[in-house]
N, C-alpha and C positions, 0 to 999 in steps of 0.2 A: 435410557439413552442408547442408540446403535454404538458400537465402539466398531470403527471403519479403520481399516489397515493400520490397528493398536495406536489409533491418535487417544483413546479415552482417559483421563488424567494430565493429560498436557497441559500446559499455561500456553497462552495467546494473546496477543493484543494486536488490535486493528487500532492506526489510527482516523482520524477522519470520519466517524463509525456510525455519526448520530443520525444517519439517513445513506440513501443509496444505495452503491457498490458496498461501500465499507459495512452499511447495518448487514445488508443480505449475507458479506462473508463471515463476520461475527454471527449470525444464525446461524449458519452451515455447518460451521465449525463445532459452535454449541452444540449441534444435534447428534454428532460425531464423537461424544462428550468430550470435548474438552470445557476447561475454565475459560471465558472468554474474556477478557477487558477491554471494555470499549472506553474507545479514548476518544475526546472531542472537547472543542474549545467552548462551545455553547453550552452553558449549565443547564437550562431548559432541557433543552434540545438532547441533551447526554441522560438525564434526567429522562424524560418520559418515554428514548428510547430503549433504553435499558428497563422501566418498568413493562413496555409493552413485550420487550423477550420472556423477561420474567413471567409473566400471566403464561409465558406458554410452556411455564415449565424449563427453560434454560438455565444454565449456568453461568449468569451475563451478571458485571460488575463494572460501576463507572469508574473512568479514570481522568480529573484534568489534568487536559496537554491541550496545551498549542505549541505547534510544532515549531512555529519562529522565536519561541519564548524560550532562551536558555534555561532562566533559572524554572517556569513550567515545568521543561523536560525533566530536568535534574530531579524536580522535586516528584514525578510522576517515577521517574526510577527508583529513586530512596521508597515511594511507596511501596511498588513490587517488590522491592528487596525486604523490606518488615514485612509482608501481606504473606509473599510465595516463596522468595529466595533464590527463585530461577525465573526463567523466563525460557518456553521453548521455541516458540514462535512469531515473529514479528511480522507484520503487515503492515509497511507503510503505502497507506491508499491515501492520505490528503494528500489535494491539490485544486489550484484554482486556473481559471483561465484565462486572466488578465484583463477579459473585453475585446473590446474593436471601439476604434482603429489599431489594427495590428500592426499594420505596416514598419518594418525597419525604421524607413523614413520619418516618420513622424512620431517615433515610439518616445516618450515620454521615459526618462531613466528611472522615474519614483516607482512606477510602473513595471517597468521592466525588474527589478528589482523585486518587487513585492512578488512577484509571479517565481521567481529563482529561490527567493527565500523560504516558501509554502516547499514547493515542487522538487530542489535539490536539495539546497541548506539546512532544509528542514528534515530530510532524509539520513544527510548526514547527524545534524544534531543530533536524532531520537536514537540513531543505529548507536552511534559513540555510547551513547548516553546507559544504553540496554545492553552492552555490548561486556558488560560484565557477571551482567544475568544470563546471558543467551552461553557463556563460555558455561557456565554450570550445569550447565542441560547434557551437555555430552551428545548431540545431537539436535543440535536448534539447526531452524530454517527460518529465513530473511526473504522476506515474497516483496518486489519493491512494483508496485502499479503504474505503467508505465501505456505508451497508447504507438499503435501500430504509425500515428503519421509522424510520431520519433526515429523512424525506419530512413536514413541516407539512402538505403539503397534501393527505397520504394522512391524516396523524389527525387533520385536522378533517373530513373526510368520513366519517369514522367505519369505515375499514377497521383500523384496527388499536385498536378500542374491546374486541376479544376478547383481547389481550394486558393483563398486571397491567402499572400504573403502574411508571414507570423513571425514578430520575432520574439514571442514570449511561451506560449503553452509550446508547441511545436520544437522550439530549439532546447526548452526546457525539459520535455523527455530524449530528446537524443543526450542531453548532457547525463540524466538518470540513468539509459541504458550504459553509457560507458562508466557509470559511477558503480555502478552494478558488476560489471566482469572486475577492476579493482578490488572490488572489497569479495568479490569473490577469491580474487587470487590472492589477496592476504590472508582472508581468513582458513582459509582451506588445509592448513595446518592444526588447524580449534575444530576441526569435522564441521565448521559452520557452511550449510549452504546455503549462497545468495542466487537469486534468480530474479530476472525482471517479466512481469506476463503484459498481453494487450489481452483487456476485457471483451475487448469489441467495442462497436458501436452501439452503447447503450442508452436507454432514454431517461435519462435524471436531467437535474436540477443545473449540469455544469455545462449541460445543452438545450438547456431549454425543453426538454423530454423529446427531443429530435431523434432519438437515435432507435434502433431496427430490432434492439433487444432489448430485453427487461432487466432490469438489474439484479436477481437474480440468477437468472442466465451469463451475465459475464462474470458474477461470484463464482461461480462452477470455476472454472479455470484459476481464478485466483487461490482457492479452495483445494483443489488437487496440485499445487505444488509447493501448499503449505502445508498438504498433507504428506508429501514425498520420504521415504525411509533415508537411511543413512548410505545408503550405497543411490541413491537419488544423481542428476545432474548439478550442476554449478555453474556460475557464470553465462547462463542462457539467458536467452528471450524466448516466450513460447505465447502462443496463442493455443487457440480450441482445437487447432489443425494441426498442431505440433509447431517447430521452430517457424520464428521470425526470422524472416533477414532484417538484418540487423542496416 
């Protein structure tokens, strides 16, 4: 294995991990050696991602979690805690996109909800949850996946005036980004840092494969600031180009 800016021996978990963004940054990371734990709700699907790392040689172990599933979480942390004892790294990547019709007007609250509970709730849950492992690290990092059309200050400019109203994935990362600088500014006393990144527009499965990059390529970014040392940033938003506005 490369060991890249002394990540080798680290603990990691992605969740959401069994395909996409999240498989690509559990590779990345694996290759970097760290231990990787992929977390995902789909047994299958956690299952033969995690065998297809394996064949290449990684350091990749399944973890079930669903992220809305309290006692899930709980039980997916009591595991790390008997498995490693620590946990240095966390990557909350699940999320869904609720559908269309997006519209405010007509949003359906079962709906609206399901989208918060994957995308914040779930955020918070798993962080809570690890947040006893990630204190033992003495240097844990929290990368939370968030997407550039979470940016206020991009749609009060009127850059994303050409996308239909959303009141579910859209308001669901601006609520991330500001969940993000909190648990930044609590935890930053525990040396923990939190950072929220935008992947780009990638082409998976939560777009239909519409998007302009591979996934992959928006791991990169996720990847380098869950690799970041201890003297790193905290409570940002960053993309491939450096800071988001927020």
């Amino acid at each position: 294995m490369i060991d890249k800016d002394g990540t080798a021996g680290r603990i990691a978990l992605v969740t959401g991990a069994n395909k996409g963004i999240g498989r690509e940054v559990v590779a990345q990371l694996a290759r970097r050696g760290m231990t990787v734990l992929l977390a995902a709700r789909d047994e299958q699907r956690r299952a033969d991602a995690v065998a297809a790392l394996r064949a290449d040689g990684l350091d990749v172990h399944p973890v079930a979690l669903d992220v809305t599933d309290v006692t899930s979480v709980a039980e997916a942390a009591r595991w790390v805690d008997d498995e490693y004892g620590r946990l240095d790294v966390l990557v909350n990547n699940a999320a869904i996109t609720g559908g269309r019709p997006g519209q405010p007007s007509v949003m359906d609250l079962d709906r609206l909800r399901s989208v918060f509970e994957t995308n914040v709730f779930g955020v918070l849950t798993v962080t809570n949850a690890m947040l006893p492992l990630l204190r033992r690290s003495g240097a844990a990092v929290v990368v939370n996946v968030s997407s550039s059309v979470g940016s206020l200050q991009r749609a009060a400019s009127g850059e994303w005036d050409v996308m239909p109203p959303s009141a579910t994935y859209v308001p669901s990362k601006t609520a991330l980004n500001s969940l993000t600088v909190q648990y930044a500014k609590e935890l930053q006393a525990d040396k923990i840092l939190v950072n929220a990144v935008n992947p780009g527009w990638c082409a998976t499965d939560l777009n239909g494969h519409q998007g302009q990059l591979s996934a992959a390529e928006g791991a990169n970014i996720v990847v380098r600031y869950a690799t970041i040392g201890p003297d790193g940033p905290t409570g940002g938003f960053f993309g491939a180009e450096g800071v988001e506005p927020w």
